[in-house]
C-alpha positions in Angstrom: 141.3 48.5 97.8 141.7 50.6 100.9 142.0 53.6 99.1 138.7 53.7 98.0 137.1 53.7 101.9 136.1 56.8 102.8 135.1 57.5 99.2 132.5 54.8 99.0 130.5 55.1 102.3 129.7 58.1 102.0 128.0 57.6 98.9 125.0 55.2 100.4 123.8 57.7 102.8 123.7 60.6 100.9 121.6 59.1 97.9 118.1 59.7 99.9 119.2 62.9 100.9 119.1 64.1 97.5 114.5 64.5 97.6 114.4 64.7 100.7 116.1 68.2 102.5 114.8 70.5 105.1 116.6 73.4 103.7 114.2 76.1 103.0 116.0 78.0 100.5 116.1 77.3 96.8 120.0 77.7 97.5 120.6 75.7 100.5 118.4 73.0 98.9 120.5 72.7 95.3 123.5 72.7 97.9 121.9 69.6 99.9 121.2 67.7 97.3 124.9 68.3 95.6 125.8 67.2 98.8 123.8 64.1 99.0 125.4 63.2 95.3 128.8 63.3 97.1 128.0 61.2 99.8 125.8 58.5 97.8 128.9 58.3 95.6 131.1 57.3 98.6 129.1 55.4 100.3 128.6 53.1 96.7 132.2 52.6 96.4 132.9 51.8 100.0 130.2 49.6 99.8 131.5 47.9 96.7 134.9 47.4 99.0 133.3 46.4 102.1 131.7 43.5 99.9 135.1 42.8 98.7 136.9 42.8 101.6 134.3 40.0 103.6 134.6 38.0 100.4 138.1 38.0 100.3 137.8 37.2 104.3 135.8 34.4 103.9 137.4 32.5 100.6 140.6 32.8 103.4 142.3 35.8 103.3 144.5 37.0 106.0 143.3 38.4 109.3 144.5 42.0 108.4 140.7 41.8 106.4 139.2 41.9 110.0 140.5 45.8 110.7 139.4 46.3 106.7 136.0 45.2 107.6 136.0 46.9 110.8 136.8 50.6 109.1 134.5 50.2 106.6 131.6 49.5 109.2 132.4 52.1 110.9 133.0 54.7 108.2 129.6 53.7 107.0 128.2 54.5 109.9 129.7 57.8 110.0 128.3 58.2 106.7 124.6 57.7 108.3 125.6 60.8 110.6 126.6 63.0 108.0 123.7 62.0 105.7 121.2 62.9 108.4 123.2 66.4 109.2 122.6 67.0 106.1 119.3 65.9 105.6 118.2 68.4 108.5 120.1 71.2 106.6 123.5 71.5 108.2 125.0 71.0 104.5 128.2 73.4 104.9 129.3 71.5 108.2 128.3 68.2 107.0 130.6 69.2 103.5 133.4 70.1 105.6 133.2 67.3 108.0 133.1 64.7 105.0 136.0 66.7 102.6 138.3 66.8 106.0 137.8 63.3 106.6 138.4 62.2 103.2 141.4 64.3 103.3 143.0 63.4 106.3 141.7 59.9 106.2 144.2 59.6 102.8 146.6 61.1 104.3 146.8 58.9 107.4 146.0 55.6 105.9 148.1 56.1 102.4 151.9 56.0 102.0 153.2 58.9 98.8 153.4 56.4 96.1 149.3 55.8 97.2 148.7 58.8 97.3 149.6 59.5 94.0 147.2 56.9 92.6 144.3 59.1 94.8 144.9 62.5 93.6 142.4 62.0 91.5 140.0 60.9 94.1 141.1 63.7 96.3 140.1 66.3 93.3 136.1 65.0 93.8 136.1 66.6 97.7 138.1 69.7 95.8 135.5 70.2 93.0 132.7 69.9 95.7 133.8 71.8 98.4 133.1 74.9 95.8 129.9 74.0 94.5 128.9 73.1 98.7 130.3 75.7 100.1 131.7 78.4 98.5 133.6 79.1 95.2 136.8 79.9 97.3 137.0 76.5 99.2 138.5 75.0 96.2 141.3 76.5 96.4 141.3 75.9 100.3 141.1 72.2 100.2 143.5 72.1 97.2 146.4 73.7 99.7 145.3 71.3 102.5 145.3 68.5 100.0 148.8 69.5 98.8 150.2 70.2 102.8 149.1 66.4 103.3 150.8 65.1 100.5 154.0 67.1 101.4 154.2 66.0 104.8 153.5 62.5 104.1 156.5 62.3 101.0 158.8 63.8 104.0 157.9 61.9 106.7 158.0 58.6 104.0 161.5 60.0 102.9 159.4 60.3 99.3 160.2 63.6 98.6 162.8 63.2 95.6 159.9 61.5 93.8 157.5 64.4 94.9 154.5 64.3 92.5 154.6 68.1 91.3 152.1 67.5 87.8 149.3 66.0 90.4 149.9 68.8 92.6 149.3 71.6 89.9 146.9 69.3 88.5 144.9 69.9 91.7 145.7 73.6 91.7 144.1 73.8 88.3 140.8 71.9 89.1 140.4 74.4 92.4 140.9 77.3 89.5 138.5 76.0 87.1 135.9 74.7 89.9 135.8 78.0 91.5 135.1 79.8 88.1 132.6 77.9 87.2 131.0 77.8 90.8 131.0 81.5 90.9 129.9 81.8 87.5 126.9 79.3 88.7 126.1 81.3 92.0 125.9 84.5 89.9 123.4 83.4 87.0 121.0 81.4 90.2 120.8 84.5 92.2 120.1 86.3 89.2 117.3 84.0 88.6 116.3 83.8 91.8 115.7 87.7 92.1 114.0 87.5 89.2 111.8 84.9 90.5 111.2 86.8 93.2 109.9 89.5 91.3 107.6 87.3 89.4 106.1 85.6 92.5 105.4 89.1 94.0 103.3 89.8 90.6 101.3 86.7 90.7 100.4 87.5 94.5 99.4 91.2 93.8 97.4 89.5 91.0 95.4 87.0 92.9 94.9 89.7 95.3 93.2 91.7 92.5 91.5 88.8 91.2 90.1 88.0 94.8 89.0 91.7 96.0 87.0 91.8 92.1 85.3 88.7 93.4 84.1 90.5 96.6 83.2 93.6 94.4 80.5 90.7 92.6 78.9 89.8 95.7 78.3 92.6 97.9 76.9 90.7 100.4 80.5 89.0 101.1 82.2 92.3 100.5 85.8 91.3 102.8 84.8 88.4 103.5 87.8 86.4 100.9 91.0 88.8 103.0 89.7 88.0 106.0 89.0 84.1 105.5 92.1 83.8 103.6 94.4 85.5 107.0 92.5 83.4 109.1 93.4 79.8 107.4 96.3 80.9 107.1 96.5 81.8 111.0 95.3 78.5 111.3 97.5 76.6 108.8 100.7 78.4 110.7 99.3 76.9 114.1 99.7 73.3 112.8 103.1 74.1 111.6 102.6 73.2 108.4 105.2 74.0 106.0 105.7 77.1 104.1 105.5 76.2 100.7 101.9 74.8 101.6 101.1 77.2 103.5 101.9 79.8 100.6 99.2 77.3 98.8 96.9 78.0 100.9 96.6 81.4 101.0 96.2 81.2 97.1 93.3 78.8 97.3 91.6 80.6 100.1 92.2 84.3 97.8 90.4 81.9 94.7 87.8 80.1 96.7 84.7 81.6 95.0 86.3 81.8 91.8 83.8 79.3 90.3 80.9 81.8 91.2 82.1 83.4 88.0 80.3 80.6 86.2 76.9 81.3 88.4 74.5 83.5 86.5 74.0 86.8 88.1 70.2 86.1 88.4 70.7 83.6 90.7 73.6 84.6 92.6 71.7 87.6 93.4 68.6 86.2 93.7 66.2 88.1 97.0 64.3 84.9 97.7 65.5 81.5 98.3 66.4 79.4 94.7 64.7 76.7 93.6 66.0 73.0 93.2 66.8 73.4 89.6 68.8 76.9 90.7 70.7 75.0 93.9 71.6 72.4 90.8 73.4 75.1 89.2 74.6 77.0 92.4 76.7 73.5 93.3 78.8 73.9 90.5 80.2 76.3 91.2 83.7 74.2 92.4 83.2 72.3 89.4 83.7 75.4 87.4 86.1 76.5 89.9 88.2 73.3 88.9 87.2 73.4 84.9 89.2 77.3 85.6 92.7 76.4 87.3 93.2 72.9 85.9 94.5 74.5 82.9 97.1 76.8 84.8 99.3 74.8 85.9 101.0 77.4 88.3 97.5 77.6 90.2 97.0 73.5 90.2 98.4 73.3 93.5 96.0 76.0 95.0 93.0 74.0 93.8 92.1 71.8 96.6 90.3 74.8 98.7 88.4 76.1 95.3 86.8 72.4 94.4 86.5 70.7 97.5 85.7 73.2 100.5 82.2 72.7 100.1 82.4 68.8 100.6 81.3 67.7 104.4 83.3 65.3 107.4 80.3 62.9 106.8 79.7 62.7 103.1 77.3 65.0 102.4 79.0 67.6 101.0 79.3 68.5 97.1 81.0 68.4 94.3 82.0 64.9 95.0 80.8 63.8 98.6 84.2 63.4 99.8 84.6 61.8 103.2 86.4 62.7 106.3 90.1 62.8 105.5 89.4 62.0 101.5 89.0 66.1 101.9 92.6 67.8 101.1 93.2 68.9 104.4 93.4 72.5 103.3 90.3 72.8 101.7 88.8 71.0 106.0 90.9 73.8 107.2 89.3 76.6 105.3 86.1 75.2 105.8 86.0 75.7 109.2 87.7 79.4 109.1 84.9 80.1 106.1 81.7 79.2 108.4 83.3 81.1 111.3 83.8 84.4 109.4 80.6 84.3 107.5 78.7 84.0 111.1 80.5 86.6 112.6 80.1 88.6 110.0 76.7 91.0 109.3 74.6 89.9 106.5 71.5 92.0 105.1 69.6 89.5 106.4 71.0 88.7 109.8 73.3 90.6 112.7 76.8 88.8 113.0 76.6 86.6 115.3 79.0 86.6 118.5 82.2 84.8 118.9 80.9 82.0 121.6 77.9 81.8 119.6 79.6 81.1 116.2 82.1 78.4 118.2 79.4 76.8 119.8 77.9 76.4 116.5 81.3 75.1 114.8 81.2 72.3 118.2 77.7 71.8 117.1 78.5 70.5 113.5 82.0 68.7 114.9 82.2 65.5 112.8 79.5 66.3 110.5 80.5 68.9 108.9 84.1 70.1 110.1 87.1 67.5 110.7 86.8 67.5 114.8 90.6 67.9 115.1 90.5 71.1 113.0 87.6 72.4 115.1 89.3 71.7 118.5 92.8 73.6 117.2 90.4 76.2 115.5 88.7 76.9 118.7 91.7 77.1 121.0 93.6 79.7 118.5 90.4 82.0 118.2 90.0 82.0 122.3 93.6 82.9 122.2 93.7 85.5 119.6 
């Protein structure tokens, strides 16, 4: 049952790892959760023996059970290290710390004729180490896998019996893994410069799409680049992470895009618009929604487009969303929106001055704007 130790520990740890990595790179995060795999596979088995060994213990098994016990605790817990290495995106160190152990762990705890019983065991840290971290490790661990084996059939006097299928056995997994893990790396980055390319088309796109919405309204001529920098300025302040930051931006370029379902007449309208005009004017996130549901690449940049109209207190529109019911991108933007737009010359007004347009923002603190967002707002604008 030993044998199985330092496979099945690692196992339990790694399992959570697997959706949850802080790896920021498509790359680094396939290699995290492949990593995660490994170690949720040992840490099952060793959990399977630890449960073994304590009921063997208690039905009145001898006291050599106690060190069994004892390992596996504490190989489990070394498990819950490497999981959380991992988990915080040290996955090449945490693959090499785990394969080592494994490695040396057999070596040490398992006489030849054991040994020969875990080469196949020994061919999972093989396969992994070149899908972890790099094709060529396969062939790495297979040596150090083989100069283990070797030195424990000659310390054990073993040698005469010395295992040389399971040896090339190894040697041919480490040749086939490292083929198929370079084959694997080559077609990803592939894709992934291709992805690249396509992300960089959508951008330029929504650019476009934003700047011909400014062209519509002269009156806000600028006003969607500069908004959209500024929550994002913002956004980056709270630390929120890339990939929502990225969001962002895209909901902040598309923010008006429901004005395309306003009729010219009224969006242009010189004089104020009547109630039956405002009616229509307040759909405009609802058409904003009814427009990027549909695509589902843009779904996740539609919080800013259909909700930054709603208010802290309630009273905003489409839906009358309250406090933090309101994405917290679209409370962001709102606050970065108002600020522009008063600092910013209209026909019918001068732009107001910084400390007059902050004073304003403190002014409509938790009825209009989320008061945290204004107080992080204010202190990155006095220090810009």
């Amino acid at each position: 049952m030993n044998r199985y130790n330092g496979l099945a520990l690692k196992l339990n740890s790694l399992y959570y790892q697997v959706t949850d990595t802080e790896a920021a790179e498509p790359g680094d995060q396939r290699r995290g959760r492949l990593m995660a795999m490994y170690l949720t596979l040992i840490a099952i088995i060793l959990v399977h023996v630890t449960v073994s060994n304590v009921a063997y213990r208690i039905l009145g098994a001898g006291a050599e059970y106690d060190i069994y016990i004892i390992q596996d605790v504490i190989v489990l817990a070394l498990l819950f290290v490497l999981w959380n290495l991992n988990r915080r995106g040290y996955t090449k160190l945490t693959a090499h710390a785990c394969i080592n152990l494994s490695i040396f762990g057999a070596v040490l705890l398992y006489t030849p004729k054991d040994l020969e019983f875990t080469m196949v065991i020994l061919a999972l840290p093989i396969i992994t180490s070149s899908f972890v971290i790099h094709p060529v490790a396969s062939f790495f661990y297979a040596l150090l896998v083989t100069a283990g084996y070797t030195f424990s059939s000659y310390y054990y006097d073993y040698l005469v019996n010395y295992n040389f299928t399971g040896v090339l056995a190894l040697f041919a997994i480490a040749f086939f893994t490292f083929f198929t893990a370079w084959q694997l790396n080559h077609t990803l980055q592939k894709n992934q410069f291709l992805l690249k390319d396509l992300q960089s088309s959508y951008e330029t796109t929504l650019d476009s799409w934003s700047r011909a919405l400014d062209l519509r309204d002269k009156e806000t001529e600028g006003h969607t680049q500069r908004v959209t920098k500024l929550t994002c300025k913002i956004a980056k302040a709270m630390k929120l992470p890339e990939e929502e930051i990225l969001y962002i931006r895209r909901g902040s370029l598309l923010h008006d895009i429901g004005k395309l379902g306003v009729p010219d007449d009224i969006l242009h309208k010189d004089g104020p618009l009547t109630e039956e005009e405002w009616q229509i004017m307040h759909q405009h996130p609802q058409f904003a929604y009814n427009l990027l549901y549909p695509i589902e690449y843009l779904r996740t940049a539609m919080d800013i487009p259909y909700c930054h109209h709603e208010r802290w207190d309630g009273t905003g529109y489409p839906r009358g969303l309250k406090e933090t019911d309101i994405p917290l991108s679209a409370r962001i933007f709102a606050v970065a929106d108002v600020y522009d737009a008063l600092t910013s010359d209209r026909p019918y007004r001068k732009a107001w001055s910084k400390e007059k347009a902050l004073e304003y923002l403190q002014k409509e603190t938790g009825t209009h704007f989320d008061p945290n967002i204004v107080e992080i707002f204010t202190r990155e604008i006095q220090r810009l």
